[in-house]
ZADO-572426 format. One line per 3 residues: number of its first residue (from 0); their letters; for each residue x, y, z of N, C-alpha, C, CB. Coordinates in Angstrom, 1 decimal. Glycine has a CB too. Layout:
NUM> a> X/Y/Z/X/Y/Z/X/Y/Z/X/Y/Z ~ ...
END
This chain:
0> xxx> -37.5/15.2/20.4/-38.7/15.9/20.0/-39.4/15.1/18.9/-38.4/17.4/19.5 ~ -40.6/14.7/19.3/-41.4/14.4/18.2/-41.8/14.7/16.6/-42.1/14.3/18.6 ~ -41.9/14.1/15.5/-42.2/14.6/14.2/-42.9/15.8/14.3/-42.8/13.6/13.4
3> xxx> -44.4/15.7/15.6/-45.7/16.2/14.6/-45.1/17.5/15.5/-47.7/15.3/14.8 ~ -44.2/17.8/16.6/-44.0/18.7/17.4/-43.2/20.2/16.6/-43.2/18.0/18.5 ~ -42.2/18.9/15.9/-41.0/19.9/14.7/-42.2/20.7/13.4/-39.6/18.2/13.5
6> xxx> -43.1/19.1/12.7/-43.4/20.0/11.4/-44.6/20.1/11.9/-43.1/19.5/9.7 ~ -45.1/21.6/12.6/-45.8/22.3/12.5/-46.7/22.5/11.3/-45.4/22.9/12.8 ~ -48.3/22.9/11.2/-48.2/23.3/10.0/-47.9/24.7/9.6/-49.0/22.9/9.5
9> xxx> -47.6/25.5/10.3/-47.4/27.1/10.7/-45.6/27.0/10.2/-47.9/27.5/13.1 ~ -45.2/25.9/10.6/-44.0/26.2/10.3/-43.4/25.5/9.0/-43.2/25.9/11.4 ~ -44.1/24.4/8.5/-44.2/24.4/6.8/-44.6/25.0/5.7/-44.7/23.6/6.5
12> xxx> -45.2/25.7/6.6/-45.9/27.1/5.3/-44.8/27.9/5.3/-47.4/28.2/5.8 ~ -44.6/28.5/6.7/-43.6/29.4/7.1/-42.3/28.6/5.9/-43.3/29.3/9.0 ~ -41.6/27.6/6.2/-40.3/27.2/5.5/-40.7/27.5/3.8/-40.0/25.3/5.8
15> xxx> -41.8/27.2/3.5/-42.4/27.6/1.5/-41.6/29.1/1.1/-44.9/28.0/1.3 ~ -42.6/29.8/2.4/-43.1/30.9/2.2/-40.8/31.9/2.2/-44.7/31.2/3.9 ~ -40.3/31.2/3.0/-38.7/31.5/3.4/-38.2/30.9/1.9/-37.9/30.5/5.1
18> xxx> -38.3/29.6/1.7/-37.5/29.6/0.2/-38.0/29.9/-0.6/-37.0/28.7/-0.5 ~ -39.3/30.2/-1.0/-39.2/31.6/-2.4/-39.0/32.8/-1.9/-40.6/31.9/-3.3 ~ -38.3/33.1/-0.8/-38.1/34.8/-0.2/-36.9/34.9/-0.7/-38.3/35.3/1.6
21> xxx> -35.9/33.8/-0.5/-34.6/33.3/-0.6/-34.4/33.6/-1.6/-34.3/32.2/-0.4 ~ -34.7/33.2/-2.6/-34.2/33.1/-4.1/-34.9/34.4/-4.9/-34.8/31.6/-4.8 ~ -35.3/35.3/-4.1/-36.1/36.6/-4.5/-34.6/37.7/-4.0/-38.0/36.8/-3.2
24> xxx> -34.8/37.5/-3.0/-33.9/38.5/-2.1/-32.3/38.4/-1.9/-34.4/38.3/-0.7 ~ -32.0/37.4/-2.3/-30.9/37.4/-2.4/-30.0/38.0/-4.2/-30.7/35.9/-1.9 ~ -30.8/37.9/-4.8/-31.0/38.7/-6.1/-30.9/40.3/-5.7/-32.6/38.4/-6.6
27> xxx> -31.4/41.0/-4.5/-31.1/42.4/-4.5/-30.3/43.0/-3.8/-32.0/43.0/-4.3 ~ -29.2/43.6/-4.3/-28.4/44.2/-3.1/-28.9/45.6/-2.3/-27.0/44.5/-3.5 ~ -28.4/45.5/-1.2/-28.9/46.4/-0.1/-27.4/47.1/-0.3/-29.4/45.7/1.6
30> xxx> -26.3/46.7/0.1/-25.7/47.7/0.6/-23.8/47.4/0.4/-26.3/47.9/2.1 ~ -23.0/47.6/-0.4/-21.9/46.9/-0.8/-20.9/46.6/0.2/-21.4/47.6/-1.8 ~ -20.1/45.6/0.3/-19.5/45.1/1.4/-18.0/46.2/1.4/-19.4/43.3/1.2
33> xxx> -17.8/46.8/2.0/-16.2/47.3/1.9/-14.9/46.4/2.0/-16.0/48.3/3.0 ~ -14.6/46.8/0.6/-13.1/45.7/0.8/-13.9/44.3/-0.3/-12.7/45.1/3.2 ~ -14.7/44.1/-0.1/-15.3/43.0/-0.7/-15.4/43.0/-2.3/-16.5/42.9/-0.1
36> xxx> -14.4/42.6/-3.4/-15.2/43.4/-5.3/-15.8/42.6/-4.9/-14.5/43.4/-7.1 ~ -16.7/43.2/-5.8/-18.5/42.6/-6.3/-19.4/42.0/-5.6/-18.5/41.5/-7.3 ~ -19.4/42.6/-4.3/-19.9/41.5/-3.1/-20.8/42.8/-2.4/-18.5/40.5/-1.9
39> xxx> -22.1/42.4/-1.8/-23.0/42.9/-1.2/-24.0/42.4/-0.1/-23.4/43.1/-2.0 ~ -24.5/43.2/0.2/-25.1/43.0/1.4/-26.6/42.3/0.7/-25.3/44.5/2.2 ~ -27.3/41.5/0.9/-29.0/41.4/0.1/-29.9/41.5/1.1/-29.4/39.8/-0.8
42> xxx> -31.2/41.7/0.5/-32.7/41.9/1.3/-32.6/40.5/2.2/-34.4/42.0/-0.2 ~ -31.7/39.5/1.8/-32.4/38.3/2.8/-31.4/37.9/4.4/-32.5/36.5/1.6 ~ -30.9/39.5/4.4/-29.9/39.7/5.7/-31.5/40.4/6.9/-28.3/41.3/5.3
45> xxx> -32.6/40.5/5.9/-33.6/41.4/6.7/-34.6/40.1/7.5/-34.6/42.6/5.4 ~ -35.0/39.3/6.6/-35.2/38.0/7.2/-34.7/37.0/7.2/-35.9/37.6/7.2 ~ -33.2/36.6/6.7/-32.6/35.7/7.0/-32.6/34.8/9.2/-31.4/36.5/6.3
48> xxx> -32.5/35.7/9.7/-32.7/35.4/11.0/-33.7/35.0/11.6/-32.6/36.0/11.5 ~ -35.1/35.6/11.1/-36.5/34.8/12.2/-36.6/33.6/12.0/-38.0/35.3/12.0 ~ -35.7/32.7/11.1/-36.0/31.4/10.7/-36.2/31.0/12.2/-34.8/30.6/9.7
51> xxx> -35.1/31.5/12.9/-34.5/30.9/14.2/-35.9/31.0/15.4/-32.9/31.9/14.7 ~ -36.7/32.2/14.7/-38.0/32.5/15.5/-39.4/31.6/15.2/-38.4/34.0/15.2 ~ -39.3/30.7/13.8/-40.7/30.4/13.7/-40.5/29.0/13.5/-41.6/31.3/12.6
54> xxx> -38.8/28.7/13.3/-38.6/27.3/13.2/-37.6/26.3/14.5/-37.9/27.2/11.8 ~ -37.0/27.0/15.1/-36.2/26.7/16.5/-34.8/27.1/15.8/-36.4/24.8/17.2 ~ -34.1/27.4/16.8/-32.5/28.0/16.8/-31.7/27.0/15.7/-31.7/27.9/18.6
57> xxx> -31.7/25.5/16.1/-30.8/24.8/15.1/-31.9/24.4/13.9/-29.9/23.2/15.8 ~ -33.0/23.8/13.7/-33.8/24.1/12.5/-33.4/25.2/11.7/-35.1/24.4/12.8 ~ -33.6/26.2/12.6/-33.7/27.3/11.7/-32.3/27.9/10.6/-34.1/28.4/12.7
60> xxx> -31.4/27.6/11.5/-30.1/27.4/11.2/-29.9/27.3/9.9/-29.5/26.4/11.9 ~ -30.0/25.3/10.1/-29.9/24.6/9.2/-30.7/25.0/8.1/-30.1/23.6/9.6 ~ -32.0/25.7/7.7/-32.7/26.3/6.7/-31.9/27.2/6.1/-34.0/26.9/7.0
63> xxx> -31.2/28.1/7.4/-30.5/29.3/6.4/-29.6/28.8/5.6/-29.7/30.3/7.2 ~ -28.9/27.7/6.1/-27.4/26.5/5.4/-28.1/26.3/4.2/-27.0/24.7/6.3 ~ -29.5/25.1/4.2/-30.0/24.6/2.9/-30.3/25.8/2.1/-31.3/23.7/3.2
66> xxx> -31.2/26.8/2.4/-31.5/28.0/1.2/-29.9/28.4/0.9/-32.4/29.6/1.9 ~ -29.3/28.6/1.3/-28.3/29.5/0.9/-27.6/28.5/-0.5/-27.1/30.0/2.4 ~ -27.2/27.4/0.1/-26.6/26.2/-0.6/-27.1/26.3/-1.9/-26.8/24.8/0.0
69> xxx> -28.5/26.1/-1.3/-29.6/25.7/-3.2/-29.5/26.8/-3.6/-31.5/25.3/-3.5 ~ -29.1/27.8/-3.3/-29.2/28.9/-4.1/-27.7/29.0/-5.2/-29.4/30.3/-2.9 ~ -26.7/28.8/-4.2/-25.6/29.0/-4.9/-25.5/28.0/-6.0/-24.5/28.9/-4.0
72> xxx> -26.3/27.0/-5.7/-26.1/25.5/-6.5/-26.7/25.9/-7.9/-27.1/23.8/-5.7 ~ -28.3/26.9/-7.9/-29.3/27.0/-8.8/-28.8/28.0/-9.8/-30.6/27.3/-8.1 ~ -28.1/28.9/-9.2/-27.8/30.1/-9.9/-26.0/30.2/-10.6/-28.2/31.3/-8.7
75> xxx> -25.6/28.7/-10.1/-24.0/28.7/-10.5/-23.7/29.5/-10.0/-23.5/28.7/-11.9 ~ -24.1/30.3/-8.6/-22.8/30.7/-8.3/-21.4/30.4/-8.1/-22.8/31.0/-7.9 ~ -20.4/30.8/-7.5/-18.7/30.0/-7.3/-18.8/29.9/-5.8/-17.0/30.9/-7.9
78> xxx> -18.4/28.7/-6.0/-18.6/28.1/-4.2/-17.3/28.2/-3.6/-19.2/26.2/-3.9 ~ -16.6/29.1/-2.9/-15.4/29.2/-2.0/-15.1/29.1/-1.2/-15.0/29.7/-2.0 ~ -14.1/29.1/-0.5/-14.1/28.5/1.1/-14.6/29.9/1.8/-12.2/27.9/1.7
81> xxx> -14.3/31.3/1.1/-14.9/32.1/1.8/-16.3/32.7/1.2/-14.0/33.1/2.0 ~ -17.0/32.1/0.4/-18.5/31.7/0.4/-18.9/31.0/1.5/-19.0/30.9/-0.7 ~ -18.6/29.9/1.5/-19.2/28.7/2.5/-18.8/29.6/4.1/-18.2/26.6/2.3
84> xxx> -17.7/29.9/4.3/-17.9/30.7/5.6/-18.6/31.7/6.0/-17.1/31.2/6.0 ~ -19.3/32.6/4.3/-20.2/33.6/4.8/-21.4/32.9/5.0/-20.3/34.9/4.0 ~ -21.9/32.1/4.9/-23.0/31.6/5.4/-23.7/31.3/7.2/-22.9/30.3/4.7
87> xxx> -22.0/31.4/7.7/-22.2/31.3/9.2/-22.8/32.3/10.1/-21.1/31.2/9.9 ~ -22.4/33.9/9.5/-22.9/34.5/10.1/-24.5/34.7/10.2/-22.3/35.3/9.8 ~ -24.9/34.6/9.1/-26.8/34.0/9.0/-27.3/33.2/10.0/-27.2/33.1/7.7
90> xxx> -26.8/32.1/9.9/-26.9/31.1/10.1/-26.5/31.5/12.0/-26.1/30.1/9.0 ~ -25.9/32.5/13.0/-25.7/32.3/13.9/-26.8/33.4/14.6/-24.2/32.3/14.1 ~ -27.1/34.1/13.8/-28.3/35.3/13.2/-29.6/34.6/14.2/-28.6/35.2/11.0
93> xxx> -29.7/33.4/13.5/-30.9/33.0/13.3/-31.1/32.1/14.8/-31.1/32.1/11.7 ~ -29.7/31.4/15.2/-29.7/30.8/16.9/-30.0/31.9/17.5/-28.3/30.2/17.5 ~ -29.0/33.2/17.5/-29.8/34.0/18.7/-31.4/34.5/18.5/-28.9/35.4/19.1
96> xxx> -31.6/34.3/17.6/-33.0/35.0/17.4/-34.2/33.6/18.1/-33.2/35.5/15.3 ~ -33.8/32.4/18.0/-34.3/31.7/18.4/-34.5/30.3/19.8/-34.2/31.8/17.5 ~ -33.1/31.2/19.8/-32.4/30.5/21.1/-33.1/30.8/22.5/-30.8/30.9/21.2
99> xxx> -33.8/29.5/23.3/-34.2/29.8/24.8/-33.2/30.2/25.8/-35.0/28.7/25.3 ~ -32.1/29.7/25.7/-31.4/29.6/27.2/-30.6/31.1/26.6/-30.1/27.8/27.7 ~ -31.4/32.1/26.9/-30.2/33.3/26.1/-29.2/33.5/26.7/-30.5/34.7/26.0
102> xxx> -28.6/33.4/28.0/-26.9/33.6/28.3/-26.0/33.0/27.5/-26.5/33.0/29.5 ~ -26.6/31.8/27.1/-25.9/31.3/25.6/-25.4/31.7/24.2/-26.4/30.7/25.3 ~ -26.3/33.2/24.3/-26.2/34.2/23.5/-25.2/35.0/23.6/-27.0/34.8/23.6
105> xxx> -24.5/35.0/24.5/-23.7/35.9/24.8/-22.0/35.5/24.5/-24.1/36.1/26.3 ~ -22.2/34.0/24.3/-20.9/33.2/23.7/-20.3/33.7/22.3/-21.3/31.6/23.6 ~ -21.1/33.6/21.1/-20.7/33.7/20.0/-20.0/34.9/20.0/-21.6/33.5/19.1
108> xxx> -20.6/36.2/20.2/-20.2/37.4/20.5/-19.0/37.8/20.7/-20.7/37.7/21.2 ~ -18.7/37.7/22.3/-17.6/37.3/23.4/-16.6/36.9/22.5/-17.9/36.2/24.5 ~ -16.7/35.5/22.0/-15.8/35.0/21.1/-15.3/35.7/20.3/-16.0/34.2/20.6
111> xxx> -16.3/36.3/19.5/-15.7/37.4/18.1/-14.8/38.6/18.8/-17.3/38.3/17.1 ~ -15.4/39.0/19.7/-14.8/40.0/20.2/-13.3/39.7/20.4/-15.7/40.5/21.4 ~ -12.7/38.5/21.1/-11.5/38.0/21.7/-10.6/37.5/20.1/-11.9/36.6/23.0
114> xxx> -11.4/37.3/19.2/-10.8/36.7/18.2/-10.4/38.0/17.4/-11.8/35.5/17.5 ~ -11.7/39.1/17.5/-10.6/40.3/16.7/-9.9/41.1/17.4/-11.4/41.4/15.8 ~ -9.7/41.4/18.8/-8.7/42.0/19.1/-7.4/41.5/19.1/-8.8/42.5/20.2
117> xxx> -7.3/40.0/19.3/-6.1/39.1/19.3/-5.4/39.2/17.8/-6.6/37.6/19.5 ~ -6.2/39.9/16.7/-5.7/39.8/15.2/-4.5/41.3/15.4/-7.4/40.2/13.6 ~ -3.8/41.3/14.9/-2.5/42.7/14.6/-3.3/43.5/14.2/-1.1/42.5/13.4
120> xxx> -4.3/43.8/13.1/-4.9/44.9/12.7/-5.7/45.2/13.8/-5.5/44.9/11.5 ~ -6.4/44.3/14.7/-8.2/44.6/15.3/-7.3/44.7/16.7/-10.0/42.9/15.3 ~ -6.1/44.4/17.1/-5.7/45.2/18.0/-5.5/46.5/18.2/-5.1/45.0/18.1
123> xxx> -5.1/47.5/17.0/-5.5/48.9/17.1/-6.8/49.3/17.1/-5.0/49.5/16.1 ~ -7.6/49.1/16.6/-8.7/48.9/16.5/-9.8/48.8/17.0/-8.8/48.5/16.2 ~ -9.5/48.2/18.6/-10.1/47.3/19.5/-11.4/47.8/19.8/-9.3/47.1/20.7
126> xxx> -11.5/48.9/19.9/-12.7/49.8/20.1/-13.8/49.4/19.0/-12.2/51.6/19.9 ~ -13.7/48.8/17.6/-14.6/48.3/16.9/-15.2/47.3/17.4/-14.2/48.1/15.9 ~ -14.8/46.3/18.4/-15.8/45.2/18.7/-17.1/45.6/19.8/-14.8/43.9/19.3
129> xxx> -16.3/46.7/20.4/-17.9/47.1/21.3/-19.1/47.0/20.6/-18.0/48.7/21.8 ~ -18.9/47.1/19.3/-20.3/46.8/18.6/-21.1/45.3/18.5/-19.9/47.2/17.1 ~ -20.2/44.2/19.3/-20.9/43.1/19.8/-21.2/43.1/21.1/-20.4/42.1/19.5
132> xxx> -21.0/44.1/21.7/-21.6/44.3/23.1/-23.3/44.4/23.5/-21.0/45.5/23.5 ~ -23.8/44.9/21.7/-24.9/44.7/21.9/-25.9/43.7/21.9/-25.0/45.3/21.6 ~ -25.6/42.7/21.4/-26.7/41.4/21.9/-26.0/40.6/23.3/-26.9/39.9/20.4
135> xxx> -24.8/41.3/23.5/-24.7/40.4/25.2/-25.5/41.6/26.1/-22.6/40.2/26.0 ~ -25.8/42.8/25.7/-26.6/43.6/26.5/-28.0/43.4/26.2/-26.3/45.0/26.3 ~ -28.5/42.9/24.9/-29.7/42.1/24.7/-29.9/40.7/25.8/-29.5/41.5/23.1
138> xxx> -28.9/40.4/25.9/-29.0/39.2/27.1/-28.9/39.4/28.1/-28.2/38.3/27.2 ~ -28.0/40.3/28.7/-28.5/40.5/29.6/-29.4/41.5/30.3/-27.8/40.4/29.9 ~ -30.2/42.4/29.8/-31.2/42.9/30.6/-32.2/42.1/30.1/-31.5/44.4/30.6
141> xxx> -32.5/41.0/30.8/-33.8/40.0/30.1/-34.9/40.6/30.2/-34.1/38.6/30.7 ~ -35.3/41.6/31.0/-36.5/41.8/30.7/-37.0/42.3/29.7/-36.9/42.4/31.4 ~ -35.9/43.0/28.6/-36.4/43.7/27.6/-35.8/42.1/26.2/-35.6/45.7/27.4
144> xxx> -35.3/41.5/26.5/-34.5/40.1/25.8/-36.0/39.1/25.0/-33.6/38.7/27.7 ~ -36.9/39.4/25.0/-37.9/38.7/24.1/-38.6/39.7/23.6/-38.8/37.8/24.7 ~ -38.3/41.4/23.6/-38.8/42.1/22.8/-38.4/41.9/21.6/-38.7/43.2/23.1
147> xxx> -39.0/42.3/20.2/-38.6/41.9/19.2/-37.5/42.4/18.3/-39.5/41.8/18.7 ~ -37.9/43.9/19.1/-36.7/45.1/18.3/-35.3/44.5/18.8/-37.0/47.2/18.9 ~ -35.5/44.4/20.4/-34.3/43.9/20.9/-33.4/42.7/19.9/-34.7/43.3/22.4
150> xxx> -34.2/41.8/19.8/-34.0/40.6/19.4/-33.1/40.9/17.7/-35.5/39.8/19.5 ~ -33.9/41.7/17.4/-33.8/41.9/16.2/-32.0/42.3/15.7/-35.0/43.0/16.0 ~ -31.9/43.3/17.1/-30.7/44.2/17.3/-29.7/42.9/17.2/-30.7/45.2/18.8
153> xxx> -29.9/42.4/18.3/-29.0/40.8/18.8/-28.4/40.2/17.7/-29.8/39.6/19.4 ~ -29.4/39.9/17.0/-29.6/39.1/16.3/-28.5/39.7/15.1/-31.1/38.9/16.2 ~ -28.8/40.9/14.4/-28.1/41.6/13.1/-26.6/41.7/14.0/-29.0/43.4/12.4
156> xxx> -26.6/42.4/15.4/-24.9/42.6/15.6/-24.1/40.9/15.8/-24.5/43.8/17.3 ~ -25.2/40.1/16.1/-24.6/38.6/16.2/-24.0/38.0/14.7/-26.0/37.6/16.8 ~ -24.7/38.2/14.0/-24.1/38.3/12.4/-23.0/39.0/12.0/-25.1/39.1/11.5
159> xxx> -23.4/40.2/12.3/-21.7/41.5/12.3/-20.9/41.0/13.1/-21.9/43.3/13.0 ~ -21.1/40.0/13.8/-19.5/39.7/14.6/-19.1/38.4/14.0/-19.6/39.5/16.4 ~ -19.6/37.6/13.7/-19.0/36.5/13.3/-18.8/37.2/11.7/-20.0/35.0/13.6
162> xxx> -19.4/37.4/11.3/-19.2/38.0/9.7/-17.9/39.0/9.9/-20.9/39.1/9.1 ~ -17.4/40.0/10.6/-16.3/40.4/11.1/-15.3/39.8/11.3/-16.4/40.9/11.9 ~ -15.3/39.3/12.1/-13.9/38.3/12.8/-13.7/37.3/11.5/-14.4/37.1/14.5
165> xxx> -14.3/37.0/10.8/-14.2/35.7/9.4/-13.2/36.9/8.4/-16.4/35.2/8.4 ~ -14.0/38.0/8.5/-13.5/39.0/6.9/-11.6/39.7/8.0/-15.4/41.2/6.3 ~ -12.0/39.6/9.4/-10.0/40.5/9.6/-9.3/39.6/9.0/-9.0/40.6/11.4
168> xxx> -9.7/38.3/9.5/-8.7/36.7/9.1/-8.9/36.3/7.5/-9.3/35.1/10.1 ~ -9.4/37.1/6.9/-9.1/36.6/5.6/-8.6/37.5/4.6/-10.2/36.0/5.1 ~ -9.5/39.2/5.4/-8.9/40.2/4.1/-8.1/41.2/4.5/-10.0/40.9/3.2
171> xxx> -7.5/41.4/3.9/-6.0/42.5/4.5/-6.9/43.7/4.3/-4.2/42.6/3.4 ~ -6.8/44.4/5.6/-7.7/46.0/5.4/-6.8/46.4/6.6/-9.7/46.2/5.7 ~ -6.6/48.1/6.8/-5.9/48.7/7.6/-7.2/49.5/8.5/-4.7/49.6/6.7
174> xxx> -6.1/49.7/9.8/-7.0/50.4/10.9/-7.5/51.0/10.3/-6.7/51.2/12.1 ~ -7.3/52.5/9.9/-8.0/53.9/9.1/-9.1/53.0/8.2/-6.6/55.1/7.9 ~ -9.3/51.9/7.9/-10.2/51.4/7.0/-11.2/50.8/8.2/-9.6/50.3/5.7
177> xxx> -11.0/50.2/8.7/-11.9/49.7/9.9/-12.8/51.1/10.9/-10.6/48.8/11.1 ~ -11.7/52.3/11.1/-12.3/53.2/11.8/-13.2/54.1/11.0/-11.3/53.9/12.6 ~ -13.4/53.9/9.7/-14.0/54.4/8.7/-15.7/53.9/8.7/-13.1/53.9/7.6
180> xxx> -14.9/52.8/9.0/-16.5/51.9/8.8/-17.8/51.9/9.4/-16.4/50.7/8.9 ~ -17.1/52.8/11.0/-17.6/53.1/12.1/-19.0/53.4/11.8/-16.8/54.0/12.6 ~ -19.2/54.5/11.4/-20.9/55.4/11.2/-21.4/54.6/9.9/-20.8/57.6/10.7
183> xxx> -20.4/53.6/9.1/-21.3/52.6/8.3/-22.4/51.7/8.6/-20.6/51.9/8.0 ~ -21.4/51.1/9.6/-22.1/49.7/10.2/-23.2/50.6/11.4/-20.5/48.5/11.2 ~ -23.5/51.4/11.7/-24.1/51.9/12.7/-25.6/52.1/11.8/-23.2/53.3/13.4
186> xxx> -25.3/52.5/10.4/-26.6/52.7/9.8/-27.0/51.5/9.2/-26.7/53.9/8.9 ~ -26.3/50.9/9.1/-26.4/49.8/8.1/-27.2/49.0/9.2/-24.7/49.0/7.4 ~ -27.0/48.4/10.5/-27.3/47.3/11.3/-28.7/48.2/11.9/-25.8/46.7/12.6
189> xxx> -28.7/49.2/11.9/-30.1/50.1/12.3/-31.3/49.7/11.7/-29.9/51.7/11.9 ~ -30.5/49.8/10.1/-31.5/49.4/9.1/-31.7/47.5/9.2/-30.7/49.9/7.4 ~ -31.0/47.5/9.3/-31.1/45.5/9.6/-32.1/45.1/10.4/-29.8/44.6/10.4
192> xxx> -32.0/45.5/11.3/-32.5/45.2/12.4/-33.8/45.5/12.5/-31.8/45.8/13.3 ~ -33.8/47.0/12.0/-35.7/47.3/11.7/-36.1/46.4/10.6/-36.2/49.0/11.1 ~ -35.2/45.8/9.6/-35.6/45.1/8.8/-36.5/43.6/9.0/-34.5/44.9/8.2
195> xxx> -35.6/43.3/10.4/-36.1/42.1/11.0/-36.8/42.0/11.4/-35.7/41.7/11.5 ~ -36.9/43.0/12.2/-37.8/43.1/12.9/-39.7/43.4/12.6/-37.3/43.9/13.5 ~ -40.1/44.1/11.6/-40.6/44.5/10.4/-40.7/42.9/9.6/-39.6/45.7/9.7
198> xxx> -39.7/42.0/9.2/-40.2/41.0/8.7/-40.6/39.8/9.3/-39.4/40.8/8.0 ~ -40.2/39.7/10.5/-41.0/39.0/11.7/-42.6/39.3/11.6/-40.4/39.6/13.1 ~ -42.5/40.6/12.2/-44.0/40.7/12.3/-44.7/40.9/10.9/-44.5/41.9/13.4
201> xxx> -44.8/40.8/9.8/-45.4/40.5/8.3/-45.9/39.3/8.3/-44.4/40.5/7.2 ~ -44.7/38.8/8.9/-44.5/37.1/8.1/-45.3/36.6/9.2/-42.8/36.2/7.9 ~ -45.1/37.1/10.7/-46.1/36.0/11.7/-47.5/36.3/11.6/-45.7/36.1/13.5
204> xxx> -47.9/37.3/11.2/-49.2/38.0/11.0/-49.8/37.2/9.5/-48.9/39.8/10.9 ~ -49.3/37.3/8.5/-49.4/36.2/7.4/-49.4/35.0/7.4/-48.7/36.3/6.6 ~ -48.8/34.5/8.6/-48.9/33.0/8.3/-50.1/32.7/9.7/-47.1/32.1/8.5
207> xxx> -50.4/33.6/10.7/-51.5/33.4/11.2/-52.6/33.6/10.6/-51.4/34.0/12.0 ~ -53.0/34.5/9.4/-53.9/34.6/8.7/-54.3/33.6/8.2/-53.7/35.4/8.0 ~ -53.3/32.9/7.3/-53.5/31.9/6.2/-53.9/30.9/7.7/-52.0/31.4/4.8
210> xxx> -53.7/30.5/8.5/-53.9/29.4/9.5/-55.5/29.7/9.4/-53.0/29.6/11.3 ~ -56.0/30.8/9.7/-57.1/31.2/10.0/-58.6/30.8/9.0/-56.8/32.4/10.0 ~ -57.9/31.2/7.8/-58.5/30.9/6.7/-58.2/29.4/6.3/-58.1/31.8/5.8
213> xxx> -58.0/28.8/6.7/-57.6/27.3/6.1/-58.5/26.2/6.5/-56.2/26.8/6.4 ~ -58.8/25.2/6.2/-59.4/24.2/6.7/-58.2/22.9/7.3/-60.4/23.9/5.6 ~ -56.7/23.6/7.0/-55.8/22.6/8.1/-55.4/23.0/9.2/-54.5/22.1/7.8
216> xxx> -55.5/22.4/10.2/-54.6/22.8/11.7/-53.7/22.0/12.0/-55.4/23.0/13.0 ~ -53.1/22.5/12.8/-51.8/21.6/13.5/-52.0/20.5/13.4/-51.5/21.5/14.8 ~ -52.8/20.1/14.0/-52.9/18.8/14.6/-53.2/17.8/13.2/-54.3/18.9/15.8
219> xxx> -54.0/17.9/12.4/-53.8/17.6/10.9/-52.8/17.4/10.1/-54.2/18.4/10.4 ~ -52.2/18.2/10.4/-51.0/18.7/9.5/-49.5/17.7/10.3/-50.8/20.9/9.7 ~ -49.8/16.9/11.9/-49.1/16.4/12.6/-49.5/15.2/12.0/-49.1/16.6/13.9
222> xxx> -50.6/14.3/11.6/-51.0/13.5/11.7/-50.9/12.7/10.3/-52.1/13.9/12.2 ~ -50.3/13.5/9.3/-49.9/13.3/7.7/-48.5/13.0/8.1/-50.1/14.8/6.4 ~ -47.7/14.2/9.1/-46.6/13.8/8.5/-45.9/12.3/9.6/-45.5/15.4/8.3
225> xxx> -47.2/12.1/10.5/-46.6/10.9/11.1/-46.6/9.8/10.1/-47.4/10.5/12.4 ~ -47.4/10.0/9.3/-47.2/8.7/8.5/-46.5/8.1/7.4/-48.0/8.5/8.1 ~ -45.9/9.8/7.4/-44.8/10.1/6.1/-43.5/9.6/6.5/-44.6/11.6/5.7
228> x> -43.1/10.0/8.1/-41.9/9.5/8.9/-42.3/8.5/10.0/-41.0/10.7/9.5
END
């Protein structure tokens, strides 16, 4: 793919407009992690994902990687091996949300699902992974699969499963704590999801505006950065 194809200028504004959201939103917690001391859920679980919508599935990815990084780097936080792993679930957030070939969507999921029943605890349990059933049901009724709410859904339980399967294998929690969590995660990803969905359409509506009002377009904005790379 060509330079002027990648940096858009819709999608350089867009990237500005994502790292000062970053370093805003990750500052507030939403909602505390169970089992987790001192750890939380933040506002940038609400658009952490459309990256994957306005910048392409591995772009977008990779933004969630770089924000998250500079963030931890800027603010000293402590970088651990189970920091650096919570970054994946975002970051896989943001492929399905942006990913074309969606049956491919349906992999990460699957996987989580096989990886936590195979664990001793998520074998009792097993009934908790149906909750990634829902972005492979995002995939597969395609006709509703580019709605946004849908996407949105996909996209937050595609997070909750890799973000799951990472936390059986690392933190000792018992069934009765997992089946607890049940009507948690149900309001919690409800709320995500409208979050995303909601910050999608803000942000694509704002950055169509400012396009509108501007005297750069694409094609402008292609034509600088050919000369830059």
């Amino acid at each position: 793919m060509k330079a002027k194809q990648i940096f858009t200028f819709k999608r350089i504004i867009f990237f500005l407009v994502f790292a000062a959201l970053v370093f805003t939103a990750r500052r507030i917690g939403f909602s505390p992690v169970i089992g987790g001391e001192d750890q939380s859920f933040t506002f940038f679980q609400f658009f952490g994902p459309i990256t994957g919508s306005f910048l392409g599935p591995f772009i977008g990815a990779a933004a969630v990687c770089f924000a998250h990084l500079t963030d931890l780097l800027l603010h000293g936080g402590p970088v651990t091996s189970l920091g650096l792993l919570g970054i994946l679930p975002m970051m896989f957030a943001a492929i399905f949300m942006g990913i074309k070939k969606r049956m491919a969507g349906v992999l990460v999921p699957l996987a989580a699902m096989i990886a936590f029943i195979i664990h001793p605890v998520g074998r009792q349990v097993w009934f908790f992974s149906l909750f990634w059933a829902i972005p492979i049901l995002a995939v597969v009724f395609k006709r509703h699969s580019n709605k946004i709410v849908v996407r949105s859904l996909g996209a937050t339980f595609t997070a909750h499963a890799v973000g799951t399967t990472i936390w059986i294998w690392t933190i000792p929690m018992t069934a009765g704590q997992w089946i607890s969590l049940i009507p948690v995660v149900v309001i919690e990803r409800m709320i995500m999801a409208g979050g995303i969905a909601v910050s999608y359409v803000l942000l694509n509506k704002s950055l169509n505006w400012i396009l509108s009002r501007t005297s750069w377009n694409t094609s402008r904005s292609a034509v600088i950065i050919n000369k830059l790379v």
